[in-house]
Backbone bond lengths (Angstrom), bond angles and torsions (degrees), N, CA, C in turn:
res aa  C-N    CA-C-N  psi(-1)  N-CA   C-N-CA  omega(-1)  CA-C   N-CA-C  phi
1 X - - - 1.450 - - 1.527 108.17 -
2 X 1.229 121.11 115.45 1.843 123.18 159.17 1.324 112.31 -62.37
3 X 1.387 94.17 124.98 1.611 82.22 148.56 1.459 135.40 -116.39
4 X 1.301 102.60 165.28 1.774 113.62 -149.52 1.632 93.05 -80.52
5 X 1.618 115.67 153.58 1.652 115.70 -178.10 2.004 89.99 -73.71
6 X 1.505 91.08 158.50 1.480 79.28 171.00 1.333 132.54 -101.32
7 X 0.939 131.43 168.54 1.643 134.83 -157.71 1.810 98.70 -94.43
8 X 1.275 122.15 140.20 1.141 138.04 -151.58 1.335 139.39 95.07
9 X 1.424 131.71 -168.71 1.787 142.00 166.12 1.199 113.61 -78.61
10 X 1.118 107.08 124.22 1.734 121.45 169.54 1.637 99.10 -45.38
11 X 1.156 137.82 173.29 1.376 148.03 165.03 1.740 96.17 -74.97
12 X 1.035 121.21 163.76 1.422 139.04 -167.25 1.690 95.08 -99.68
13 X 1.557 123.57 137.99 1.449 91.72 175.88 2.160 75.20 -118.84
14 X 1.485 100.47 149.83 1.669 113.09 -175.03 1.818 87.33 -91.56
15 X 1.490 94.10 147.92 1.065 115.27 166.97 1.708 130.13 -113.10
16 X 1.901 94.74 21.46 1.311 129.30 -172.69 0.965 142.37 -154.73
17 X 1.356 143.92 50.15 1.318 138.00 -134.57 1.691 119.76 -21.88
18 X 0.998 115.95 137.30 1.724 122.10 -179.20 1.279 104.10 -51.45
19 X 1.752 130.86 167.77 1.168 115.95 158.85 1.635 122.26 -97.80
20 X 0.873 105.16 15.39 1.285 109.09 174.37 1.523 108.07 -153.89
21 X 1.603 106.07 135.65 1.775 118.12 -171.71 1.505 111.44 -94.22
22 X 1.201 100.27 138.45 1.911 86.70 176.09 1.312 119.35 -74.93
23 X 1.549 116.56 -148.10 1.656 107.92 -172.67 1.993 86.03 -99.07
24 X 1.625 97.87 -24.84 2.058 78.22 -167.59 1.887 100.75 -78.30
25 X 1.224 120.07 -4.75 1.375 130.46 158.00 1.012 125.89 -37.57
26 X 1.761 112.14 -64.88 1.244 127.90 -162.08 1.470 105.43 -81.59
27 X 1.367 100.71 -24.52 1.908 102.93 -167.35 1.652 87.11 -96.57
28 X 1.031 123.58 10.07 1.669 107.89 176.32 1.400 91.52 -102.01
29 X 1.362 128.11 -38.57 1.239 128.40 -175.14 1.616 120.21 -54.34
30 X 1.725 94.67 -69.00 1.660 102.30 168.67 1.668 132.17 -36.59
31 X 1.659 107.54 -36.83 0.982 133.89 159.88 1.458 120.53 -29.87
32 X 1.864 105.15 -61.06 1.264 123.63 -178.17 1.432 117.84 -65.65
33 X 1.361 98.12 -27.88 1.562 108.57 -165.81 1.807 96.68 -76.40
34 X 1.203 105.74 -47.45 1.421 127.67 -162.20 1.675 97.45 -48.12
35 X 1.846 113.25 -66.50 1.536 120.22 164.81 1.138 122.53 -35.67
36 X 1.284 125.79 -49.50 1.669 140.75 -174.43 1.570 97.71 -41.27
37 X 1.469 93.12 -80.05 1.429 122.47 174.30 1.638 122.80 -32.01
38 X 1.111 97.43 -39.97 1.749 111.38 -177.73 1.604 112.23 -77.74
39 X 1.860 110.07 -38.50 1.422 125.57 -159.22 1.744 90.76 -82.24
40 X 1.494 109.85 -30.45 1.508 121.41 175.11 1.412 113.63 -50.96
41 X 1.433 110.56 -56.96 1.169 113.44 -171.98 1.330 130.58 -85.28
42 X 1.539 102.09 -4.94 1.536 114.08 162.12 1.169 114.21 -54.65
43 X 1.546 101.61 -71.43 1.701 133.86 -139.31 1.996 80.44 -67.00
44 X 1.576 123.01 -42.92 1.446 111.00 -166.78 1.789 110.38 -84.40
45 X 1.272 107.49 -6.44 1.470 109.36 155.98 1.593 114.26 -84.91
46 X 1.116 134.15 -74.33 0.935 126.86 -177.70 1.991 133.16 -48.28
47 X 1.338 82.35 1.69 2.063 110.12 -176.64 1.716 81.69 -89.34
48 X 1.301 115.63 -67.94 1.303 117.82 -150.63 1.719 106.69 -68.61
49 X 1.424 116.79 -8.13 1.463 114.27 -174.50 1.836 92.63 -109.34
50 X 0.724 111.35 -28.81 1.928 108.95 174.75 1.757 104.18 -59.71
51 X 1.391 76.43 147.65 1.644 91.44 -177.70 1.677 111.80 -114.68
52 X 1.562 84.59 -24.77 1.871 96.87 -176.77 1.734 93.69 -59.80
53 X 1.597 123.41 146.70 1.424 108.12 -166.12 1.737 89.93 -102.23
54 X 1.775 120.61 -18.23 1.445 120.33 162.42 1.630 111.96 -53.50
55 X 0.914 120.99 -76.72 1.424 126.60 -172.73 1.450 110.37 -56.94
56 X 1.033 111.69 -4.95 1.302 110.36 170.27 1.248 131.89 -84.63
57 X 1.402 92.43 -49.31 2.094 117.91 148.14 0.903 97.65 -31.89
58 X 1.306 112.58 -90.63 1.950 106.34 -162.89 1.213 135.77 -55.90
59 X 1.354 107.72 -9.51 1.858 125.87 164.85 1.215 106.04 -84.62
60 X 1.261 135.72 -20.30 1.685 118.17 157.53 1.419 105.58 -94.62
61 X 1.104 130.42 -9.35 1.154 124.46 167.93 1.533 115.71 -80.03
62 X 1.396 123.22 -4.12 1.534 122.14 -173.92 1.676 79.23 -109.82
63 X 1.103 111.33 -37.89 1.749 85.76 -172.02 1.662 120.64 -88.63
64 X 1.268 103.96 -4.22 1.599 92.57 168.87 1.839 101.22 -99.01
65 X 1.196 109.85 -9.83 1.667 101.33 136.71 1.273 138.42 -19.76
66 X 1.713 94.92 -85.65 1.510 119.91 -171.29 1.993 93.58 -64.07
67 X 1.473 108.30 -52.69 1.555 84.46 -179.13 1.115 137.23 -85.13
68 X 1.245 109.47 18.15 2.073 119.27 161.83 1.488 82.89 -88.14
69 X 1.227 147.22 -29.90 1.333 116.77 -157.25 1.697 109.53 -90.56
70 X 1.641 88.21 -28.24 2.211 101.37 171.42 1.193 96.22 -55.74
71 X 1.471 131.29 -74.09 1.277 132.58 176.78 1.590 137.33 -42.45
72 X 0.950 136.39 -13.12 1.227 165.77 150.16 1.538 122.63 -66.62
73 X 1.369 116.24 -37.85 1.447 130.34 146.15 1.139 119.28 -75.85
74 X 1.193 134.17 -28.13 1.615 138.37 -169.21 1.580 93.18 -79.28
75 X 1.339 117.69 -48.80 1.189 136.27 -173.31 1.899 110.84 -43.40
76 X 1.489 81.14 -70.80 1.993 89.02 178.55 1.492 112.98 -71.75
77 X 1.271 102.55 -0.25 1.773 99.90 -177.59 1.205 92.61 -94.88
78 X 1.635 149.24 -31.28 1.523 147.17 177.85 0.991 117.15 -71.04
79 X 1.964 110.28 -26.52 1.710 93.06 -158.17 2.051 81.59 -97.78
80 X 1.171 114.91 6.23 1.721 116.24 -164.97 1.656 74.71 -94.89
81 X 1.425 130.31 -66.80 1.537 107.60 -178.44 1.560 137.47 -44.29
82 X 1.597 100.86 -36.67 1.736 105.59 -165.74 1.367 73.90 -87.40
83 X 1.417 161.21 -2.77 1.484 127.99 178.06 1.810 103.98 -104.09
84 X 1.113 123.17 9.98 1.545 123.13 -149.87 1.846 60.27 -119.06
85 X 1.357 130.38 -65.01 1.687 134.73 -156.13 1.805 100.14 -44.97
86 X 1.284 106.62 -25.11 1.545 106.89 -154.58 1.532 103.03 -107.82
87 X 1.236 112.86 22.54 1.532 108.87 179.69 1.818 100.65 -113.87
């Protein structure tokens, strides 16, 4: 069976973040933060119970990963508030 292209508009892709997030936005966001946070707290438990001193490297190295990446969201979510505060 083919299938047919579909009838309608492609989705819009922004070349700017919107100024305002919806609610499935915000819960996609928190979401992200939530994983970050979680993959963080693995990777620095599982560093501190390893004995291998390689694998250990790379388990703080996956978790100061995950928390440049929490931080990095926290980041555009503050400067998206103090600029949303000033309008």
């Amino acid at each position: 069976m083919q299938q047919q292209p579909q009838q309608g508009s492609q989705p819009q892709a922004y070349t700017e973040p919107p100024q305002m997030l919806t609610t499935k936005d915000s819960l996609y966001l928190n979401d992200m933060l939530a994983w970050n946070l979680n993959a963080m707290k693995k990777c620095h438990f599982a560093a501190a119970h390893c004995q291998d001193t390689e694998i250990k490297a790379e388990l703080d190295k996956c978790g100061q990963m995950h928390q440049r990446h929490y931080q990095q969201l926290l980041a555009h979510l503050n400067t998206t508030n103090q600029n949303q505060n000033m309008m």
